[in-house]
C-alpha positions as CSV (number, residue, x, y, z in Angstrom):
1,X,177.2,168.7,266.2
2,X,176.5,171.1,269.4
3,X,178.4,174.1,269.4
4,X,180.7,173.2,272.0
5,X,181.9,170.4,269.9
6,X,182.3,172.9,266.9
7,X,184.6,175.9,268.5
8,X,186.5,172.4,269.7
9,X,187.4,171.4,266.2
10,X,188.3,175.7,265.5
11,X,190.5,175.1,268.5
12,X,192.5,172.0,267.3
13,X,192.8,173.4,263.8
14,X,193.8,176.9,265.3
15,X,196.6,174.8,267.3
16,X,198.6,173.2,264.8
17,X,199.9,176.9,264.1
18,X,200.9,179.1,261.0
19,X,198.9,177.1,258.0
20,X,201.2,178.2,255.1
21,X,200.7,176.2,251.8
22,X,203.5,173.8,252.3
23,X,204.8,173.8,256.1
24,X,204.6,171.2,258.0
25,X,201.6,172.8,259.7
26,X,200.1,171.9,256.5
27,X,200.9,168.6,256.1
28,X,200.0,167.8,259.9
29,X,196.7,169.3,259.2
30,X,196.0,167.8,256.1
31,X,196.4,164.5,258.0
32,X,194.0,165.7,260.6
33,X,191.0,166.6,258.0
34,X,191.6,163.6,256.4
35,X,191.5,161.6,259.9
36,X,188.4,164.1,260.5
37,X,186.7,162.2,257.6
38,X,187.9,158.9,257.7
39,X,186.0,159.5,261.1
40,X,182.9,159.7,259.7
41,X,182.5,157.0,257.4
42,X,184.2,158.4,254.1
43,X,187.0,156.9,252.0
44,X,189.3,159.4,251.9
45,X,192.5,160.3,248.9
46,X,195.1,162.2,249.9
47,X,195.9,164.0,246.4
48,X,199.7,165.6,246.7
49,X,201.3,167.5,244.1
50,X,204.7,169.7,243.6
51,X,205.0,173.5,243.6
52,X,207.9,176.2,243.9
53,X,208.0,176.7,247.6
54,X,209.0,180.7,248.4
55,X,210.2,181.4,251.9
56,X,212.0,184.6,253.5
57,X,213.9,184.5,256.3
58,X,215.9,186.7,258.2
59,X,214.8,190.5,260.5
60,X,213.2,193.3,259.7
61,X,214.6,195.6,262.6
62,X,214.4,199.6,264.2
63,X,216.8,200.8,266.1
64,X,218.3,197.3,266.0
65,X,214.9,196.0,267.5
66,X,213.4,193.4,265.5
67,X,209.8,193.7,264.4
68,X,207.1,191.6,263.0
69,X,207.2,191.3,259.8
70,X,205.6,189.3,256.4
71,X,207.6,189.1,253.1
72,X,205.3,189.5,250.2
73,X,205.3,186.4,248.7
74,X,207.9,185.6,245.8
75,X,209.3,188.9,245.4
76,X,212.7,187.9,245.2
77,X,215.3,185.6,245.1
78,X,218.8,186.0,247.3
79,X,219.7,188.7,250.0
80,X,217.6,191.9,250.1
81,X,220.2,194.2,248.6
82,X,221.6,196.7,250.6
83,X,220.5,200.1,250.0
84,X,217.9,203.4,251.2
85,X,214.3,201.5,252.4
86,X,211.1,203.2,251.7
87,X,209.1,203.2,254.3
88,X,205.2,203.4,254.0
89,X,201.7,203.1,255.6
90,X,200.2,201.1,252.9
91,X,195.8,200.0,252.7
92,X,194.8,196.7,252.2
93,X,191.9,194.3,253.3
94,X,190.7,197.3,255.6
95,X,189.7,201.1,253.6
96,X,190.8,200.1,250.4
97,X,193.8,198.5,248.3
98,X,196.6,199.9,247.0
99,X,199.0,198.5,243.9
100,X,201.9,196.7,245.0
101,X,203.3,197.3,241.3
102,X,202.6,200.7,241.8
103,X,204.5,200.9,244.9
104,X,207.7,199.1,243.6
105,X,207.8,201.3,240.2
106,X,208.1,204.6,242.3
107,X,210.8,203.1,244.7
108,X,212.8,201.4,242.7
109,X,212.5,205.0,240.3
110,X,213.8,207.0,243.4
111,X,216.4,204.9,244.2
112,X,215.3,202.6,246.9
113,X,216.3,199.3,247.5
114,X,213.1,197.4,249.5
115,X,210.0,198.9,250.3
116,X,208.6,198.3,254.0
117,X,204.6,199.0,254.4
118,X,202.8,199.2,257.5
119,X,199.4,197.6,257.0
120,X,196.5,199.1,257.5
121,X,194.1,197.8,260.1
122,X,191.7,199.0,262.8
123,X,194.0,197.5,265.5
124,X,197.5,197.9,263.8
125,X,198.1,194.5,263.4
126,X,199.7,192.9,260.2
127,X,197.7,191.9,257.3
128,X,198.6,189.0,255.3
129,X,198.3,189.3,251.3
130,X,197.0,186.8,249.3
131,X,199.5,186.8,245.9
132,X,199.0,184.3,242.9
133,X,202.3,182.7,241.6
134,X,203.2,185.2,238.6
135,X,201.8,188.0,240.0
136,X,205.4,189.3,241.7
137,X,206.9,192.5,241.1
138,X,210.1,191.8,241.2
139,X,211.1,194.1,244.1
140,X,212.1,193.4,247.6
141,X,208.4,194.4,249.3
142,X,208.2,193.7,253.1
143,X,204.6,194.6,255.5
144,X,204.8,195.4,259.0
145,X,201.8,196.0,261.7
146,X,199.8,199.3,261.4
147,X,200.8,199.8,264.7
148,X,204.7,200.4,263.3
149,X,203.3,203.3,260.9
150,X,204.6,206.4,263.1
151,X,208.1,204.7,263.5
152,X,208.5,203.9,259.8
153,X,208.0,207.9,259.3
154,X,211.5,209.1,257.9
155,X,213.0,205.9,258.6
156,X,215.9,205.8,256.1
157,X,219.6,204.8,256.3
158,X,220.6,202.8,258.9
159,X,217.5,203.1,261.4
160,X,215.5,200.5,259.4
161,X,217.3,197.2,258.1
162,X,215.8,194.6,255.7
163,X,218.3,191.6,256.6
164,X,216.2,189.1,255.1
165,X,217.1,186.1,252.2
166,X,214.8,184.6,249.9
167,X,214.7,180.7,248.2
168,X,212.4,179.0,246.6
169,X,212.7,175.2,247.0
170,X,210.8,172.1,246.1
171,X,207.5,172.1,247.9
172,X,204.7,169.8,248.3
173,X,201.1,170.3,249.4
174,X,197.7,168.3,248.9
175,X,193.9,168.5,248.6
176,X,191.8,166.1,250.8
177,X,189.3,164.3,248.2
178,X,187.0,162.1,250.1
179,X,183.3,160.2,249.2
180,X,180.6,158.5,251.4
181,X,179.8,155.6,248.8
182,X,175.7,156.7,248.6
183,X,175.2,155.8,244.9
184,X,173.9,158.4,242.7
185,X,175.3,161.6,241.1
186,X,177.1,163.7,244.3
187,X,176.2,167.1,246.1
188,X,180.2,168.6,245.9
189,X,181.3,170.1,249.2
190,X,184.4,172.0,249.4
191,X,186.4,174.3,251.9
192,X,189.7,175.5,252.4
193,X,192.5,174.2,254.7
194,X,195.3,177.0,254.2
195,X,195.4,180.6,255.2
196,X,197.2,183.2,257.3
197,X,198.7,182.6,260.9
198,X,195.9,180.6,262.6
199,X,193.1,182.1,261.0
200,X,190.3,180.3,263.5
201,X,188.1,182.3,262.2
202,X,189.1,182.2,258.3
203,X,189.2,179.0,257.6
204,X,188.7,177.0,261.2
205,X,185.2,178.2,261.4
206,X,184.5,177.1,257.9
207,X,186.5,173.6,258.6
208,X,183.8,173.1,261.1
209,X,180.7,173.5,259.3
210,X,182.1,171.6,256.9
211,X,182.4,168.8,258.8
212,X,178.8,169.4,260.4
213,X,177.7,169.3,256.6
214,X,179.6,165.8,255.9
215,X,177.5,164.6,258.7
216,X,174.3,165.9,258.3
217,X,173.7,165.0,255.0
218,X,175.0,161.2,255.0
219,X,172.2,160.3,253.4
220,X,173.1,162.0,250.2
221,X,175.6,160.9,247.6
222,X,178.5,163.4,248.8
223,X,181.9,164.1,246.8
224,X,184.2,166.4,249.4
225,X,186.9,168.3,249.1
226,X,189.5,170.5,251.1
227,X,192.0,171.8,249.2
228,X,195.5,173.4,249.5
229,X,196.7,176.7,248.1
230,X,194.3,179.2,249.1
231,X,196.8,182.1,249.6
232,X,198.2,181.3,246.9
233,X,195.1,182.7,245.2
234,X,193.3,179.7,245.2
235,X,196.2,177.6,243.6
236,X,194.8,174.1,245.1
237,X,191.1,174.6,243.8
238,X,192.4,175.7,240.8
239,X,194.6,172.7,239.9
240,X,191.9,170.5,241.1
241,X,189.1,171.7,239.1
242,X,191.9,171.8,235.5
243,X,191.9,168.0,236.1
244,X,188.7,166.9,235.9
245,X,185.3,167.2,234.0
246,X,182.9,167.6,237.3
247,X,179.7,166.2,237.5
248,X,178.0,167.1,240.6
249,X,174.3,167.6,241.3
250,X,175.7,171.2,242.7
251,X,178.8,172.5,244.6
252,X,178.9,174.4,247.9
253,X,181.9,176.4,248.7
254,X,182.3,176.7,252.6
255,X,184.6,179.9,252.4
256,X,186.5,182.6,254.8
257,X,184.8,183.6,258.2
258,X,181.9,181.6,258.0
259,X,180.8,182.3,261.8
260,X,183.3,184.9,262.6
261,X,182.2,187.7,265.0
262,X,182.7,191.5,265.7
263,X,181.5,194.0,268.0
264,X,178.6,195.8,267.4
265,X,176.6,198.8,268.9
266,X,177.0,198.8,272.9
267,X,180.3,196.4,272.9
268,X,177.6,193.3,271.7
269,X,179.9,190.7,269.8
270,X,177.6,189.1,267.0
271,X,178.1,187.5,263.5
272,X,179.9,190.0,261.4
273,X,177.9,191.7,259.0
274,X,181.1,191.3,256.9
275,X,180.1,188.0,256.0
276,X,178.4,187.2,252.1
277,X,176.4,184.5,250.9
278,X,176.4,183.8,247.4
279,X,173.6,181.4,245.1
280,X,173.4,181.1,241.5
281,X,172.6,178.4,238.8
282,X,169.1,177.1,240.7
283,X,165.3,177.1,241.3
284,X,166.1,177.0,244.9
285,X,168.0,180.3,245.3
286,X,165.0,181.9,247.1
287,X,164.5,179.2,249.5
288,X,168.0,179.2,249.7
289,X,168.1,182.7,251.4
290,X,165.2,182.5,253.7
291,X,167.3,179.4,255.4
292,X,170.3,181.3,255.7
293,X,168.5,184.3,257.4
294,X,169.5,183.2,260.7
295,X,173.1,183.0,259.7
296,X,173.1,187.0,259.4
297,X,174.8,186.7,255.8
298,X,174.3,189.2,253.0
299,X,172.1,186.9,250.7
300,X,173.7,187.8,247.1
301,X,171.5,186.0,244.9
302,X,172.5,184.8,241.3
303,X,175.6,187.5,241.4
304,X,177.2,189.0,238.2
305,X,180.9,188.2,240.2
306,X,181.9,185.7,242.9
307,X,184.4,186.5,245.6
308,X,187.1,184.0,247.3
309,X,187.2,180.1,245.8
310,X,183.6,181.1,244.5
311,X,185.8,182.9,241.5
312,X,186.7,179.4,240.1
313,X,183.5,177.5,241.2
314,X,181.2,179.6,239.5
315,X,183.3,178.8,236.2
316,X,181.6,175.0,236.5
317,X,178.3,176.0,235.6
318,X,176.6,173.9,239.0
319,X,174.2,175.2,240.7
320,X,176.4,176.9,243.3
321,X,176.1,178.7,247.1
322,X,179.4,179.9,248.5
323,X,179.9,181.7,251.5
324,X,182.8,184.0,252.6
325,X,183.6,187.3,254.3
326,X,186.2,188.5,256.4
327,X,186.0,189.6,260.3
328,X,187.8,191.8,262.3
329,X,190.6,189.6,262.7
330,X,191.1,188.4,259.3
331,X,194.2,187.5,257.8
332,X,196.0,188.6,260.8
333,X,197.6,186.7,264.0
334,X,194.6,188.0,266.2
335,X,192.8,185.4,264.3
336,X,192.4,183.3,267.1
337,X,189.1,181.2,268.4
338,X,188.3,183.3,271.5
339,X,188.9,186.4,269.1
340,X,186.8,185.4,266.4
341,X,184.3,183.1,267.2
342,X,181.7,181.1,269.8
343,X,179.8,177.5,270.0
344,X,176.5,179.7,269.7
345,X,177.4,181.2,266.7
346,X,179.1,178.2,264.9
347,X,176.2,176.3,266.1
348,X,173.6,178.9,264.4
349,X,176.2,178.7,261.2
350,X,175.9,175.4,261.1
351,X,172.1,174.7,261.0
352,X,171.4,177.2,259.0
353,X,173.6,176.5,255.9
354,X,172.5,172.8,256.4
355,X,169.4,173.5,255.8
356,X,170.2,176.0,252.8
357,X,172.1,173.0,250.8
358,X,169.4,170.6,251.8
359,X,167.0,173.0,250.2
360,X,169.8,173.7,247.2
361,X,170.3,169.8,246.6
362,X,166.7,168.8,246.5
363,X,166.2,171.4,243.6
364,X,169.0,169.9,241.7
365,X,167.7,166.4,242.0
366,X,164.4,167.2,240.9
C-alpha cells in the first residue's frame, strides 16, 4: 500500500475512539480488522471469550471543577470511601516508574482514603498504566495529567473529591484469527488491537503494517492474528498462545509505535528513536537488521529479554522479530494520527519490515 492509504487506515482505527478491552469500541473494531481481512482474501474466526470487566465511573474534581482522570484498573470494588486524599506527582512511562504497591502501603499507613497521582509526562498529559488482572493493590488509586501536579500540592480535605464507583461485570472481548489457505507450514503474524484512548500511533500504526504485511506476502502460507487484551498485560495473546501447541515456520510480532514520530534537533519530526526491534531464534538475524535500517529501529539482536507481547512470544521458541517502542504521545489521548504519525513514515515502516520477514521466513524454510 502507498502511504496515503496507510495513515488512512491509522485514521479509521483512531476514530472508532477509546479502545478499552471490552467496550463497544472494541467490539466495533474487532469487526472492522476482521472486515479488513476478509478484504483480502483470508478466512477469518472471530475467537470471543469471557473476562471480569472493571469499570470506574464517577468525578475526580478541584474546587468543584472536574478533571481528567484514569482509575487504575481493578483497584476496588464499590464507592471510593470517604476520607483525606493523598495527592502526588507520580513517574511512569516517562523518567522512570514508581510502585503503585508502594504508594498504597504508605497512604493507607497515614490514614488516607484514595491516592490521586499526577502522571508524569513531558507535556502534562495523562498516562495510561497497563495492570495485569491480580496485580491490584487493593486501594482506591486514581492518575490525573502532569499538567494537574501544582494544584494537587496540599490538596486535602474538601478541595479534592474522589466521587467515583467501581463494578466489575461480565465482559466479553475477542482475538481476530484469520489464514490465506497457501498450503504449507505458516509464517505467524500478530498485532495488537487494544490500547489507551486512540493510540494512532500505539497500535494504529502497527494495525497498518500489519495489514501491508498480509498483503505483501500472499504468496506465503500465513496464519494471522490480532488479539484482545493488551492492557491488560497482554491478556488476549496470553490466553491464545495457553491453547494451542503452535507450529509456525516463525512469528512476527507487529507491536506499539511501529512508525510513530517525535521531534528532533531544529523542530524536524522523524521516526522516534524510541522505537526497538527485536530478532532471535534464526540464521537470518543479520540480514534481518540491515533491512530494517531504514526503519530507524534499534536493531536488538538475539536479546536476553523481550519487551511488549514479545514477553510471551519469545516463550514459543520460533524464530521471532518483534517490534515496539513508545513515542511521545504514547499511552496518552494526544495519541492521535496528525500527532504521531505520516504516510512517509508508515510507508518507509512498511517496506522495510516486509522485507525483514521476507528475509526471516526464507531462513526458516530453508
Amino acid at each position: 500500500m502507498e502511504g496515503d492509504q496507510l495513515f488512512e487506515l491509522v485514521e479509521e482505527y483512531a476514530a472508532f475512539g477509546d479502545h478499552r478491552t471490552g467496550s463497544g469500541v472494541d467490539h466495533a473494531t474487532t469487526e472492522w480488522v476482521a472486515q479488513q481481512l476478509a478484504d483480502r482474501g483470508l478466512t477469518v474466526e472471530v475467537s470471543a471469550y469471557g473476562f471480569d470487566r472493571w469499570q470506574a465511573h464517577g468525578d475526580v474534581t478541584i474546587d468543584d471543577e472536574p478533571i481528567e482522570h484514569l482509575a487504575l484498573h481493578g483497584e476496588w470494588e464499590g464507592p471510593v470511601p470517604g476520607g483525606p486524599v493523598l495527592a502526588a506527582a507520580y513517574s511512569v512511562g516517562f523518567g522512570g516508574e514508581q510502585s503503585f504497591e508502594a504508594v498504597a502501603g504508605a497512604a493507607q499507613a497515614s490514614g488516607y482514603s484514595s491516592a490521586v497521582l499526577a502522571t508524569d509526562h513531558p507535556h502534562g498529559s495523562l498516562v495510561g498504566v497497563n495492570r495485569a488482572p491480580g496485580e491490584e493493590t487493593g486501594f482506591p488509586i486514581v492518575l490525573v495529567p502532569g499538567r494537574e501536579a501544582g494544584r494537587l500540592d496540599g490538596a486535602e480535605g474538601s478541595r479534592i473529591r474522589v466521587d467515583l464507583t467501581a463494578e466489575t461485570t461480565p465482559g466479553t472481548t475477542a482475538n481476530v484469527v484469520a489464514s490465506n489457505g497457501v498450503e504449507g507450514r505458516p509464517l505467524l503474524l500478530t498485532t495488537p488491537m487494544t490500547g489507551w484512548f486512540g493510540c494512532a500511533g500505539e497500535r494504529g500504526t502497527g494495525l497498518a503494517v500489519f495489514l501491508d504485511l498480509v498483503e505483501r506476502l500472499s504468496d506465503r502460507p500465513l496464519l494471522v492474528l490480532s488479539t484482545s487484551g493488551h492492557e491488560l498485560l497482554y491478556d488476549g495473546v496470553r490466553r491464545w498462545v495457553a491453547d494451542r501447541n503452535l507450529d509456525a515456520t516463525a512469528i512476527v510480532h507487529v507491536g506499539a509505535d511501529v512508525a510513530s514520530e517525535a521531534y528532533g534537533d531544529g523542530g524536524v519530526r522523524s521516526l522516534a528513536t524510541s522505537r526497538v526491534a527485536f530478532c532471535g531464534g534464526s540464521t537470518a538475524v543479520e540480514a534481518v537488521g540491515e533491512a530494517m535500517t531504514p526503519g530507524a529501529w534499534s536493531f536488538v539482536p538475539e536479546p536476553d529479554a523481550w519487551l511488549g507481547e514479545g514477553e510471551v512470544w519469545c516463550q514459543t521458541g520460533s524464530p521471532l522479530l518483534s517490534v515496539t517502542g513508545a513515542g511521545p504521545w504514547f499511552h496518552t489521548p494526544q495519541d492521535t494520527p496528525s500527532n504521531s504519525t505520516s504516510p512517509d513514515s508508515l510507508a518507509v515502516c512498511a517496506a522495510a519490515l516486509g522485507e525483514a520477514v521476507e528475509a526471516l521466513d526464507t531462513a526458516a524454510r530453508g
